[in-house]
Backbone as CSV, one residue per row, in Angstrom:
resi,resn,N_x,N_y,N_z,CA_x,CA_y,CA_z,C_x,C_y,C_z
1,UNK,147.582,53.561,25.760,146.559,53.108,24.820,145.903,54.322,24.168
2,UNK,145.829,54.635,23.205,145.084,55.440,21.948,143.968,55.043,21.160
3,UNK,143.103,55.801,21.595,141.732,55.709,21.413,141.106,56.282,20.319
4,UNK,141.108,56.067,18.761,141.164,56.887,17.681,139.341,56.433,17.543
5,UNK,138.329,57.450,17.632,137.021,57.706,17.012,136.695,57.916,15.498
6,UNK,136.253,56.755,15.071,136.372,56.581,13.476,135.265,57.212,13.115
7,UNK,134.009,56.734,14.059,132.558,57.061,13.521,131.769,56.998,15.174
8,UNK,131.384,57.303,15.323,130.007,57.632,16.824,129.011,58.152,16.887
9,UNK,128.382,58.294,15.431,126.487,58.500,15.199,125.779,57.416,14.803
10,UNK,124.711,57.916,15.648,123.553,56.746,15.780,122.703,56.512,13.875
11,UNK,123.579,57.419,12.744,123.080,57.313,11.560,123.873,58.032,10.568
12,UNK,123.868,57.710,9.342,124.688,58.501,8.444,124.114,60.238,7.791
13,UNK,125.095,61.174,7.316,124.834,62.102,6.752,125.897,62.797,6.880
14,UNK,125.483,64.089,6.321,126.798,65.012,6.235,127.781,65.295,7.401
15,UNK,129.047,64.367,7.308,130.169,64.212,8.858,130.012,62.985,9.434
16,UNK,128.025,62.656,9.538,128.446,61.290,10.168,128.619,59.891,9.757
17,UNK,129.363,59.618,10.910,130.134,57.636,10.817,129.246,57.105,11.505
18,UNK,129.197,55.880,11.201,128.913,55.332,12.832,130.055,54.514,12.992
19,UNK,129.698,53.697,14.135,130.040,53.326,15.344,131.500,52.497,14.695
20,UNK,132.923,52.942,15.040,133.507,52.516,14.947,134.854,53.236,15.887
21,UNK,135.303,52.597,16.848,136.660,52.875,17.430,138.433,52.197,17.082
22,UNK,139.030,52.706,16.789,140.281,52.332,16.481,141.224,52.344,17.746
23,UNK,141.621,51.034,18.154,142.524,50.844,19.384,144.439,50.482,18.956
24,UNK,145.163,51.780,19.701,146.093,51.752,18.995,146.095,51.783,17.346
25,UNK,146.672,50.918,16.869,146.792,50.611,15.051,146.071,49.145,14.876
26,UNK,146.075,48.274,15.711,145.497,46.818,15.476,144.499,46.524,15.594
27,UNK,143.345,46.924,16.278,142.298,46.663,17.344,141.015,47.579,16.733
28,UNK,139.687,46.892,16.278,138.860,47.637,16.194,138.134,47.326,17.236
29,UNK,137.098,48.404,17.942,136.100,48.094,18.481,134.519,48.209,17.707
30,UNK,133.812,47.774,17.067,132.927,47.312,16.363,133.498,48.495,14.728
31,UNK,132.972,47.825,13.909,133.084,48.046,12.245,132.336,48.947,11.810
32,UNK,131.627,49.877,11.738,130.427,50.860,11.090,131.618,51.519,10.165
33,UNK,130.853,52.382,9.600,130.949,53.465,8.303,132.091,53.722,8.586
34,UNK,132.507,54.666,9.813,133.883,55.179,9.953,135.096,54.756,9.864
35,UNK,134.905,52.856,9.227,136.614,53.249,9.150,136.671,53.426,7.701
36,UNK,135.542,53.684,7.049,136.586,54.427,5.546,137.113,55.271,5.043
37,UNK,137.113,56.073,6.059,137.802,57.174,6.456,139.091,56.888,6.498
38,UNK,139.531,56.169,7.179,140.713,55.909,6.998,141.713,55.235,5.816
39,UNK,143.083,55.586,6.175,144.478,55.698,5.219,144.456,54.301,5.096
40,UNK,144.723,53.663,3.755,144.688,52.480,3.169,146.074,51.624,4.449
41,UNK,147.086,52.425,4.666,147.680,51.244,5.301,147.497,51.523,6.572
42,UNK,146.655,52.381,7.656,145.938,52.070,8.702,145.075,51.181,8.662
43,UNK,144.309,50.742,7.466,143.438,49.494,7.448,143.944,48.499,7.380
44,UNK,145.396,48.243,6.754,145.941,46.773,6.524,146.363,47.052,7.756
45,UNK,146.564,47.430,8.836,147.262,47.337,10.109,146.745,46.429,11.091
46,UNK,145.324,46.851,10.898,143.817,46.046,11.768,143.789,44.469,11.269
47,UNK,144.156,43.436,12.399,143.915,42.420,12.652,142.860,41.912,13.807
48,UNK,142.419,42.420,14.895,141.188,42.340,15.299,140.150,42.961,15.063
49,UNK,138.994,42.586,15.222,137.746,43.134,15.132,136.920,42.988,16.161
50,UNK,136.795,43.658,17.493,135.801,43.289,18.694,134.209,43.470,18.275
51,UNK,133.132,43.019,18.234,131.513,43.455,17.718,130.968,43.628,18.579
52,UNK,129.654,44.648,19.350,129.280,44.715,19.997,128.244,43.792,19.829
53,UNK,127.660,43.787,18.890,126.479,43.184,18.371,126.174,42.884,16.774
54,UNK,124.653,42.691,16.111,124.920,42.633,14.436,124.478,43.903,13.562
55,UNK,123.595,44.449,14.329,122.882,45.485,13.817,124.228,46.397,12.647
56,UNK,123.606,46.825,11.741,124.322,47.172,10.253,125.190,48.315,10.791
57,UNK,124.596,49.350,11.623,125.683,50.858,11.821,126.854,49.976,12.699
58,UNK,126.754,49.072,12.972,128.295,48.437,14.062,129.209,47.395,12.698
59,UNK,128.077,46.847,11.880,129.199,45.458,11.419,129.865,46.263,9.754
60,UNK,128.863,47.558,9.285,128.565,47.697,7.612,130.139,47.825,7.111
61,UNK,131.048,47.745,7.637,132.477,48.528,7.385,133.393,47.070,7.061
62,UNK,132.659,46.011,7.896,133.755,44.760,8.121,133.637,44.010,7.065
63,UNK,133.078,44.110,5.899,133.404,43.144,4.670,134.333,43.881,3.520
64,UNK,134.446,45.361,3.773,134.977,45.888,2.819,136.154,45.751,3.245
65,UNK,136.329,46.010,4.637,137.916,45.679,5.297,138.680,44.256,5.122
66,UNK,138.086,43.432,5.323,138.537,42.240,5.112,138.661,42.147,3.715
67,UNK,137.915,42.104,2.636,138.324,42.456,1.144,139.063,43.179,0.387
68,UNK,139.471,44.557,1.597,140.742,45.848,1.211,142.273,44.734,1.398
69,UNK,141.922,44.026,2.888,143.296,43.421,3.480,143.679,41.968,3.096
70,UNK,142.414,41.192,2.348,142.636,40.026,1.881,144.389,39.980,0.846
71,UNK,145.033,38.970,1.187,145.898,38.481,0.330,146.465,37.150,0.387
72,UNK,146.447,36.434,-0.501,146.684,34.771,-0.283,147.391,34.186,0.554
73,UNK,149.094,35.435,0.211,149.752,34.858,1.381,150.121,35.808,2.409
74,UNK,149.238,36.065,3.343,148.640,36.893,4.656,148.825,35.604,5.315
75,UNK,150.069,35.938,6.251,149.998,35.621,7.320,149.500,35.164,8.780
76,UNK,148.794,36.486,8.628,147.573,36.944,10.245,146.249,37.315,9.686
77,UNK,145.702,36.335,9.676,144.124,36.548,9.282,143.378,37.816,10.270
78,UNK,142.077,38.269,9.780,141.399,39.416,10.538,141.030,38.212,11.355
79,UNK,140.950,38.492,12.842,139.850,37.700,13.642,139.019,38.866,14.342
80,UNK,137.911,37.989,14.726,136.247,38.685,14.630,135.669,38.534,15.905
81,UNK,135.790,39.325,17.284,135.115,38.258,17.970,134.086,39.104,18.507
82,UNK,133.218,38.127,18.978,131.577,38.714,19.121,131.189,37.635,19.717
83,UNK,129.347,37.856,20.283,129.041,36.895,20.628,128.528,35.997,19.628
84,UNK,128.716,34.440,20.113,128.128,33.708,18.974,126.577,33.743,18.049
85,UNK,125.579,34.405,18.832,124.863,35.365,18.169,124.680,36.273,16.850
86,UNK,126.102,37.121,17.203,126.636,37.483,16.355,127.375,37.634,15.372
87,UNK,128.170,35.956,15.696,128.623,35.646,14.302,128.019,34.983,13.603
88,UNK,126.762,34.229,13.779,126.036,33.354,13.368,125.338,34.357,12.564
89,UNK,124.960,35.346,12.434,124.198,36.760,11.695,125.457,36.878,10.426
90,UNK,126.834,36.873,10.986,127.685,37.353,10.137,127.709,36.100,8.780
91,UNK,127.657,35.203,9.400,127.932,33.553,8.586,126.701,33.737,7.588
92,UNK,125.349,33.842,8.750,124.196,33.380,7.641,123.791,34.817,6.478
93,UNK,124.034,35.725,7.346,123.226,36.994,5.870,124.404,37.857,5.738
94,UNK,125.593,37.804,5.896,126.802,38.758,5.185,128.031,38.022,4.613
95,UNK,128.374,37.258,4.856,129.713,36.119,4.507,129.294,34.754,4.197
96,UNK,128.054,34.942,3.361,127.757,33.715,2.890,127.378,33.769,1.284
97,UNK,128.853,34.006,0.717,128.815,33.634,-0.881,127.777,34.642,-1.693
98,UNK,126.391,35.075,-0.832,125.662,36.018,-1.872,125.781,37.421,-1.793
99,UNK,125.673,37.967,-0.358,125.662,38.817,-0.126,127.444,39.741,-0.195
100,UNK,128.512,38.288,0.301,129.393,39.104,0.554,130.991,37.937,0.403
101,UNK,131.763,37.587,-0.022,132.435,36.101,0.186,132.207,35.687,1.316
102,UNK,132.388,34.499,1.568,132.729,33.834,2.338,134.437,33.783,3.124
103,UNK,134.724,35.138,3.189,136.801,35.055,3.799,136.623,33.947,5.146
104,UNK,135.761,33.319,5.415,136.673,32.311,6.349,136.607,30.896,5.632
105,UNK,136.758,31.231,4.655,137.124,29.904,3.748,137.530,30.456,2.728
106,UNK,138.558,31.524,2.379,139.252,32.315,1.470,140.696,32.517,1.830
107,UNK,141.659,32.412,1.435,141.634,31.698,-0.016,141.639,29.977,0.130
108,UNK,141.204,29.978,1.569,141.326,28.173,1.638,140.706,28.308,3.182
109,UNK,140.155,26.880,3.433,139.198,26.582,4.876,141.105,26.684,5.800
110,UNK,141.631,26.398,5.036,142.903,26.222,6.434,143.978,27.136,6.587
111,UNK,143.762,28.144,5.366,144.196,29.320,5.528,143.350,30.789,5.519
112,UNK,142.494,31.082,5.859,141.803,31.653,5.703,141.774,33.357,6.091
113,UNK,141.096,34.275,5.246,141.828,35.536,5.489,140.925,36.012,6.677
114,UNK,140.232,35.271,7.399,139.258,36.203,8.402,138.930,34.614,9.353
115,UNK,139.042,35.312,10.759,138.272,33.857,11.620,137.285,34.387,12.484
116,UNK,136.508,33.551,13.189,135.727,33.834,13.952,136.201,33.516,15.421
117,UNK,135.951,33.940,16.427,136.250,33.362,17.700,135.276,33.604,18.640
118,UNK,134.433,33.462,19.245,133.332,33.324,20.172,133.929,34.084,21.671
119,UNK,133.095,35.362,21.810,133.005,36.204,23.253,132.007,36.040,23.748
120,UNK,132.401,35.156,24.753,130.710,35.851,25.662,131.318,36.760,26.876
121,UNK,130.226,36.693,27.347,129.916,37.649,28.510,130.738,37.616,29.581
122,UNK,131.419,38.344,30.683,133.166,37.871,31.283,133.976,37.237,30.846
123,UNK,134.385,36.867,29.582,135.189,36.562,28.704,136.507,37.571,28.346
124,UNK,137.768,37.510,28.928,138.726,38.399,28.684,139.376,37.762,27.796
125,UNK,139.854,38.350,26.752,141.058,38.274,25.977,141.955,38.873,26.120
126,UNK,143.149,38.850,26.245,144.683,39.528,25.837,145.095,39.584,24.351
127,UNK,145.572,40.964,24.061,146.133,41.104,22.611,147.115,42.115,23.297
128,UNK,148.390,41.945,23.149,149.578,42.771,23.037,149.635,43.024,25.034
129,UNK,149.403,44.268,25.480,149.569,44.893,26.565,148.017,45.267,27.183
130,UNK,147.106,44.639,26.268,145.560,45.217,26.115,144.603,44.002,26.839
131,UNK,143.914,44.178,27.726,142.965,42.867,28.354,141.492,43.332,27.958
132,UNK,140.769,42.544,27.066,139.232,43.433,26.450,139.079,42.029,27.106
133,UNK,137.772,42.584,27.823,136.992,41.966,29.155,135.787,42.328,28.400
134,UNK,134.405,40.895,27.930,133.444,41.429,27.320,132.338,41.555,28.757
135,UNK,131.168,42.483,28.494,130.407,42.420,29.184,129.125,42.426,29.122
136,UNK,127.906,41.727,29.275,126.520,41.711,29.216,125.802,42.796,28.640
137,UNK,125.362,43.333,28.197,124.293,44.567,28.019,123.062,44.250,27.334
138,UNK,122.063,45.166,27.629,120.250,44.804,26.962,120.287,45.837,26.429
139,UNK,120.132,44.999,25.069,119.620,45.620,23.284,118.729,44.876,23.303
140,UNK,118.312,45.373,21.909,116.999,44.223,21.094,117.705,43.128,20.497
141,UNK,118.971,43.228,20.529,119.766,41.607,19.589,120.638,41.331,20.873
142,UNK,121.134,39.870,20.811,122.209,39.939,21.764,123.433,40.430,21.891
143,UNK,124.198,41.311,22.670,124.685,42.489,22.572,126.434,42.537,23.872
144,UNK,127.418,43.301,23.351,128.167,43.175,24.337,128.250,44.543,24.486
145,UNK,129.073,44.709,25.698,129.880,46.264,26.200,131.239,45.323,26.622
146,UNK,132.462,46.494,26.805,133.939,46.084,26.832,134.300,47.332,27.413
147,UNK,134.982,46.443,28.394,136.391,47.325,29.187,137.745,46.921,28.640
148,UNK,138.427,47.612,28.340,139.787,47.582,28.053,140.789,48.299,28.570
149,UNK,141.768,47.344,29.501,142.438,47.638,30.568,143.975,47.520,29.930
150,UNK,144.549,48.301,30.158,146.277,48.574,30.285,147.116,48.789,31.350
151,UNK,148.372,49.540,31.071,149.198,49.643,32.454,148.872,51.212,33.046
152,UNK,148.211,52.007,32.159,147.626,53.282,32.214,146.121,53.471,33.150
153,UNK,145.030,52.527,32.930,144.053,52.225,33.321,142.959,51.390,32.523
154,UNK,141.480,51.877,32.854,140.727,50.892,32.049,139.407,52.181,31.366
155,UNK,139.860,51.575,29.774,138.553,52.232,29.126,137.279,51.223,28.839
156,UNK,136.305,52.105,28.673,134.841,51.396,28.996,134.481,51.669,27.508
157,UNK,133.738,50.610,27.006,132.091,51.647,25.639,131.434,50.095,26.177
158,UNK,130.389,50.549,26.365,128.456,50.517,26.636,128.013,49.563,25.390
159,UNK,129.073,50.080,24.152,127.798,49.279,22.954,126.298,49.729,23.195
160,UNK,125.499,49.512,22.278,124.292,49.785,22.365,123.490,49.321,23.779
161,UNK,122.996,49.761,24.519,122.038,49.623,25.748,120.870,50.332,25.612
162,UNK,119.986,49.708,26.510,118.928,50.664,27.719,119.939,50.299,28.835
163,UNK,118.579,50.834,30.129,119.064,50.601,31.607,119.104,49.011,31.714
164,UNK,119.930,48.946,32.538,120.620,47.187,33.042,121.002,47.118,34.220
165,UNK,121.068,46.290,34.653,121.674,45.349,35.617,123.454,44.587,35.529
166,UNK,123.699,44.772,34.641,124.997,43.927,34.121,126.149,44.832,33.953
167,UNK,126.249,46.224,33.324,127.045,46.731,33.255,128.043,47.839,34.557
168,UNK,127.032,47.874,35.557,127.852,49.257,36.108,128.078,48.248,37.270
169,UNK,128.137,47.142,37.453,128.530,46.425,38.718,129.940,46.106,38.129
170,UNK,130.248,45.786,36.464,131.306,45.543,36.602,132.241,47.102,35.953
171,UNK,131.743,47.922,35.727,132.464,49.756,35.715,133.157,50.085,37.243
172,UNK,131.805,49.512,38.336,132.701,49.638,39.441,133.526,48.568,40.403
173,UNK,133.814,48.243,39.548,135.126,46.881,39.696,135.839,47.050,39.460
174,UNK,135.828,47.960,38.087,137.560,48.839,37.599,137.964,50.232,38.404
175,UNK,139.132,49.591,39.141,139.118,50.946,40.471,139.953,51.597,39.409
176,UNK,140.208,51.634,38.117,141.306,52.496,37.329,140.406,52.792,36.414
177,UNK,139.119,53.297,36.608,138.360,53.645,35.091,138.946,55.072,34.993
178,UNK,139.289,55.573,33.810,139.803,56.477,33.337,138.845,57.206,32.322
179,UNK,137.819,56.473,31.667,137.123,56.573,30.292,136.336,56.054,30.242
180,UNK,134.798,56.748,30.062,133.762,55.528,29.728,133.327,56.207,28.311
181,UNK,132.158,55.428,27.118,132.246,55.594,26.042,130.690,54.815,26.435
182,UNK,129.665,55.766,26.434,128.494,55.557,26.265,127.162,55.655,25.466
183,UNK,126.452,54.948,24.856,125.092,55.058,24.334,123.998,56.599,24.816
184,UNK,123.877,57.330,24.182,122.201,57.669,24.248,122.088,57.767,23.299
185,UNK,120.765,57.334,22.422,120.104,57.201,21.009,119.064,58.455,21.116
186,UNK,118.548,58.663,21.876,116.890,59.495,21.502,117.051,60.424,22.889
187,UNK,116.252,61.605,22.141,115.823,62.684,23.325,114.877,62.010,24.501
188,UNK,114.747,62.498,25.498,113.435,61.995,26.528,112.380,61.935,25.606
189,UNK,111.601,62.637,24.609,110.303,62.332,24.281,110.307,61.391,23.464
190,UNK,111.069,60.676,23.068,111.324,59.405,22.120,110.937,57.884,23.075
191,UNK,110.900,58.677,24.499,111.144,57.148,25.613,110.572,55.590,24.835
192,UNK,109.437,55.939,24.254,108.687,55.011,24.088,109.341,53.732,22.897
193,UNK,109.807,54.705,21.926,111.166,54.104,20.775,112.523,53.352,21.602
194,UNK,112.777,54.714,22.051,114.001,53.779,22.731,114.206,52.468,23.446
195,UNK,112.864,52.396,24.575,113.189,51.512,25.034,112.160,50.074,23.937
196,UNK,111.826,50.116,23.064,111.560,49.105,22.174,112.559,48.651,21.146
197,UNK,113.983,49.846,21.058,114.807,49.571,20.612,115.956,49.522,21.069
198,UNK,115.852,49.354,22.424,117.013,49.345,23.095,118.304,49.786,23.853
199,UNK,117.654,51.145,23.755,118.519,52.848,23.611,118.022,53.320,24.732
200,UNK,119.387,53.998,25.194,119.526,55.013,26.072,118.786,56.827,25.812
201,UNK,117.839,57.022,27.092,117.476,57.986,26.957,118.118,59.300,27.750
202,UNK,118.294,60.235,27.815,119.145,61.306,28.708,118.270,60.786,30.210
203,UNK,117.134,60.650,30.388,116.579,60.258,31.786,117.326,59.283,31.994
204,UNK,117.117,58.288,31.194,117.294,56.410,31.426,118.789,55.985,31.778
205,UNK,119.168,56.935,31.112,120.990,57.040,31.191,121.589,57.857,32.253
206,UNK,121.103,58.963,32.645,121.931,59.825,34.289,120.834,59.573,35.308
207,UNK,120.186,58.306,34.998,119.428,57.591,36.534,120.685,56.599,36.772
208,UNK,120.821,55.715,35.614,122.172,54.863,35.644,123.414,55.318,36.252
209,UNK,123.598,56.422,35.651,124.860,57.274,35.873,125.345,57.482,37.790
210,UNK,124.307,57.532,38.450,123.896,57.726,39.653,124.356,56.509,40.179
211,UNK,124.577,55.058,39.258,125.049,54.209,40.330,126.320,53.608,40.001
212,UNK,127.028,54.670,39.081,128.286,54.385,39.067,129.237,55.228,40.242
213,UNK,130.023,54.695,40.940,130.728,54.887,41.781,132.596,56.094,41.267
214,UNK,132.595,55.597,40.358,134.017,56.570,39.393,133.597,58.076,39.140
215,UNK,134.680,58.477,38.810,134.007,59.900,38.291,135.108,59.962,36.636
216,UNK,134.766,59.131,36.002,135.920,58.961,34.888,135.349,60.222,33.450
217,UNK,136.025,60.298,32.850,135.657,60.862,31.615,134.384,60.214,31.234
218,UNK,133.210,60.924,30.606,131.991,60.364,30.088,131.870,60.968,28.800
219,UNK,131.965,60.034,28.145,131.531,60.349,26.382,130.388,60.173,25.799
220,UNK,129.262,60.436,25.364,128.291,60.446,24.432,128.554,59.916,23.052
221,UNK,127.452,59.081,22.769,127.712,58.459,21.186,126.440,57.388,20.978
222,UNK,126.368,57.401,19.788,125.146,57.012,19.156,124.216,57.754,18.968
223,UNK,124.330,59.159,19.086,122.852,59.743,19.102,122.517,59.627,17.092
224,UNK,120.807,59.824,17.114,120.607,60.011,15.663,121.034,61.188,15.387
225,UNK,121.408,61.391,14.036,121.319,62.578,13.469,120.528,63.637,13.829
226,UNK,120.906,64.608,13.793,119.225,65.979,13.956,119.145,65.891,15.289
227,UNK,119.332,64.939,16.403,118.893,64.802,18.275,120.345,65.454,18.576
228,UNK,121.468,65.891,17.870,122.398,65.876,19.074,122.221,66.882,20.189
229,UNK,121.951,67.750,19.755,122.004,69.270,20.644,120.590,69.361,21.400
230,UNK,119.695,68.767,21.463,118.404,68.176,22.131,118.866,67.390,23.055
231,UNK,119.790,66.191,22.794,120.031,65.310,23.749,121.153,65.796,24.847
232,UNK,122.156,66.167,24.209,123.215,67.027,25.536,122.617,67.932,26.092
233,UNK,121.459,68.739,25.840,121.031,69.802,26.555,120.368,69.129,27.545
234,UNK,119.597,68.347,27.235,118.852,66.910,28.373,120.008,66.228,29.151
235,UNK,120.410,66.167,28.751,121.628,65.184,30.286,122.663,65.955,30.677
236,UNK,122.616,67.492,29.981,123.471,68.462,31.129,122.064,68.902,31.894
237,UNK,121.001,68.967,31.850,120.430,69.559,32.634,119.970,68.602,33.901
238,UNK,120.101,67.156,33.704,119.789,66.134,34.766,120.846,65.934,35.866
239,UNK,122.129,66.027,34.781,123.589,65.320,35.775,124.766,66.726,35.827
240,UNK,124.330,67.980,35.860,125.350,69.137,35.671,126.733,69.048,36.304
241,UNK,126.803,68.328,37.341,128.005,68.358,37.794,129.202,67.127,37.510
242,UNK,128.723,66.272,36.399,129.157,65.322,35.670,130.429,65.679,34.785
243,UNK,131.443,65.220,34.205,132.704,65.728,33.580,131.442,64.878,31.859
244,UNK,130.616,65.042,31.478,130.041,64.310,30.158,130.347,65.565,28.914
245,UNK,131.060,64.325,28.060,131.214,65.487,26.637,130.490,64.567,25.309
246,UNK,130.055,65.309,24.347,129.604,64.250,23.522,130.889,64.010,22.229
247,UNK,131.056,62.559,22.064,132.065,62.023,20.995,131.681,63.168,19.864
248,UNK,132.790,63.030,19.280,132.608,63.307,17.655,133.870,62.341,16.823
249,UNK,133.800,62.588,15.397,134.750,61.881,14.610,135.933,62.412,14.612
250,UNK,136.846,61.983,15.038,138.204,62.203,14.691,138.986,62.545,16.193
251,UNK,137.767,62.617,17.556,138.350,63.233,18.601,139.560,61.193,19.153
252,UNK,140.041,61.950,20.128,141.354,61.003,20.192,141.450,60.731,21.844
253,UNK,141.369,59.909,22.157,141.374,59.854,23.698,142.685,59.005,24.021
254,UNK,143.349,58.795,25.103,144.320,58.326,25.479,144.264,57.526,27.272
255,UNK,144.106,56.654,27.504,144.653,56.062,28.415,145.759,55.343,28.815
């Protein structure tokens, strides 16, 4: 499994994407800025779309994609899955005729170039050789994290969080974690933001870290703009003996 990093900042500017992962050639893991970066027929390739949640740096990428790949007679529609939460955000203020078409009733309700399908929470799907297992996490919207397991092992991303209860009981369930792909948004002196918005702080995050049982690859992502080198200096100085690197665009992971 090939793990292509489209976008992994918590905001846009010079270099940064957000939040978008490319699995293999088919498979997105949430939609932000970064996949326009990519080669016109790497985008017609993408037939899923996993969402963590609705918030704009995860979904802003998925109407232009579906409008790059729309064609009447398309075969394999994009499907979308998220929690119903989150498609209900997508239906009422982005794919509803004003803001953006309507593709699940394009070019027809029974052929349509985009579907929806409903994830909740321990909800596994199979696509190809790939098992995306959704999982619980606390944001300010309702929100997923995903493990995605192969014959290689199992990669992790967090999606947007604070500290929880839901996620690292099931990190240490995967005795094959190979990769995790985690949230911090704000330096420690931000605490007060973060946790009103839902974000991982370098404290809030290697207290967590402490009750994961793996010692897998740890990635950084979401930070804002301007925090990065503030925030890695804060969670190498809490968890030093940790394998933690922070994402960037274009890096490539493999399980």
């Amino acid at each position: 499994m090939r793990i292509r990093v489209l976008g992994c900042s918590g905001g846009i500017g010079a270099g940064s994407r957000t939040s978008a992962l490319l699995i293999d050639d088919d498979v997105l893991i949430d939609a932000g800025t970064g996949i326009g970066d990519l080669e016109l027929a790497d985008i017609d390739s993408i037939r899923h779309v996993f969402l963590t949640h609705s918030h704009l740096d995860h979904i802003a990428g998925l109407p232009m994609l579906v409008d790059r790949i729309f064609d009447e007679k398309q075969e394999e529609p994009v499907t979308v899955y998220a929690r119903k939460e989150t498609l209900r955000a997508l239906k009422d203020h982005i794919f509803n005729g004003t803001i953006w078409p309507d593709f699940a009733q394009l070019p027809s309700a029974d052929n349509p170039m985009m579907r929806y399908s409903i994830c909740s929470p321990g909800d596994t799907i199979t696509i190809g050789h790939r098992d995306f297992n959704a999982v619980d996490v606390l944001h300010s919207v309702p929100s997923l994290g995903f493990t995605v397991q192969n014959s290689g092992g199992v990669f992790a991303v967090s999606g947007d969080t604070k500290t929880n209860d839901t996620l690292w009981p099931v990190l240490n369930a995967c005795d094959d974690l190979k990769v995790l792909v985690i949230e911090v948004s704000f330096p420690d002196e931000m605490d007060w933001l973060a946790d009103v918005a839902g974000h991982y702080t370098p404290r809030t995050l290697t207290e967590d870290l402490l009750r994961l049982r793996h010692d897998p690859q740890i990635w950084l992502t979401g930070m804002k703009p301007g925090e990065e080198s503030r925030i890695m200096e804060q969670v190498q100085k809490a968890v030093p003996d940790k394998n933690i690197q922070m994402l960037s665009r274009g890096t490539v992971l493999t399980v």
